[in-house]
N, C-alpha and C positions, 0 to 999 in steps of 0.2 A: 116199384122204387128202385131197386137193383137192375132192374134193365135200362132206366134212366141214368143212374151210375153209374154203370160200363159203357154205356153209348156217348156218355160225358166225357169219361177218361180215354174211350179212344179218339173222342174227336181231337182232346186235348192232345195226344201222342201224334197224330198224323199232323196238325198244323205244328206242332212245334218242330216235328220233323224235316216237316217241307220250310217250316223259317231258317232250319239250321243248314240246309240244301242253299248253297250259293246260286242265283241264277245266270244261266247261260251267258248272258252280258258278261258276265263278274266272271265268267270260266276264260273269255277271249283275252288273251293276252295281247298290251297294246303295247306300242313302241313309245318309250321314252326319256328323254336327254340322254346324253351319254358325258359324264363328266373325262375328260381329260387332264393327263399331268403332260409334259414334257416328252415322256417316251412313247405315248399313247398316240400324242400327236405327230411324233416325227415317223411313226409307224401307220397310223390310220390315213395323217391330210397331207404333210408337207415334212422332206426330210433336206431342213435345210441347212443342215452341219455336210452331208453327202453331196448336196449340189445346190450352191447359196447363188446361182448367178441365174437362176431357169425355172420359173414355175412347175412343178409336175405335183399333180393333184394324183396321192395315192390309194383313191377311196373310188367305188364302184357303182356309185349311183353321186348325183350331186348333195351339196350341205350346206349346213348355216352355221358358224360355230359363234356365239353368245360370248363375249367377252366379259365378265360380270366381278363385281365383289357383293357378300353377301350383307355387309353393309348402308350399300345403295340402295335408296327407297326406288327410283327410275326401274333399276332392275331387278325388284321383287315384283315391279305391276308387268314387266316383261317375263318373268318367270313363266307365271301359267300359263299366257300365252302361246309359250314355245313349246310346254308341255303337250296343250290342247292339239297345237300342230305335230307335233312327232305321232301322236298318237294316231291324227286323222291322215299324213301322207307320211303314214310306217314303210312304207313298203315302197316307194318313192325318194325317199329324202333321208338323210340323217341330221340331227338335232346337237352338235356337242358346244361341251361348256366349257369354257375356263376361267377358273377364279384367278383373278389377276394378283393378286395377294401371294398364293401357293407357287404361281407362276407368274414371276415377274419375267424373266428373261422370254417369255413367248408375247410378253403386252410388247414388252421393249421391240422385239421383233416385227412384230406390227407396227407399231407408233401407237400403240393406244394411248390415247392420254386423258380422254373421256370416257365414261363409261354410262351406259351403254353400249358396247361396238360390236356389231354386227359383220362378221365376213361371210356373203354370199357365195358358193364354188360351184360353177357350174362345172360339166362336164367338158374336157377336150375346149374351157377358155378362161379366159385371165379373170380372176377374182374380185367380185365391188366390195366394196365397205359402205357401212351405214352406222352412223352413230344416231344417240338417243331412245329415248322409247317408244317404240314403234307400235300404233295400233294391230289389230290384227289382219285388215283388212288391207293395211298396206306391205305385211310378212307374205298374207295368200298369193297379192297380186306380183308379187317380185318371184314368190316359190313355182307361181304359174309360167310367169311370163321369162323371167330370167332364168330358173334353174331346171323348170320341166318344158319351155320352149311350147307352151299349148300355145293354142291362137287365140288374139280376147276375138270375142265377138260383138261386132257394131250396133248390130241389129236391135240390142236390149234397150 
């Protein structure tokens, strides 16, 4: 009976151990949103108090920046979305957000005047916008084809 009872409580020690053990998934740190104020973005995307007449994207891989209020139901079903994507083209893409409430002079800047709004940036060219809420599969194919320049293929 005592050798059943130590072999009970070490099993118990070792699972509880290995449950309290994060797994290697859960160790990978993934990339995602990056929120924005006003100094963030004239330092990260666009510094357009320094030079308001000439697009210059001052970020080093292409973006998407999320115009958002956290009021809007449109852009809480867009939230995860962009999360799910930061995380899957981390290393690719940047994610950033801005609350248009916190920063009003950066919606005004844009013309946001609906929200969801989406500004695409690619690298070395002039920036799209997208309003509304955008499925996912229409974020992959713009991140594909617009801001990472892959080539779709026909053949599918």
């Amino acid at each position: 009976m005592n050798k059943i009872s130590t072999l009970l409580a070490t099993l118990i020690i070792v699972f509880a151990a290995s449950a309290a053990e994060p797994s290697s998934s859960q160790n990978n740190i993934t990339a995602k949103p990056i929120e924005l104020t006003k100094a963030t973005f004239l330092e990260k995307v666009f510094n357009y108090e320094s030079n308001p007449e000439v697009w210059k994207y001052n970020g080093d891989k292409p973006a998407i920046v999320d115009f958002y209020a956290t009021w809007c139901g449109p852009c809480r079903i867009t939230s995860p979305i962009l999360s799910d994507l930061a995380a899957e083209y981390g290393d690719d893409i940047y994610v950033y957000k801005i609350d248009v409430d916190k920063e009003p002079e950066l919606a005004r800047m844009f013309g946001v005047q609906s929200i969801p709004m989406f500004l695409f940036i690619p690298m070395n060219e002039q920036p799209q916008m997208a309003m509304g809420a955008l499925p996912k599969k229409s974020f992959k194919e713009a991140i594909d084809t617009f801001l990472l320049k892959k080539e779709q293929r026909t053949d599918l």
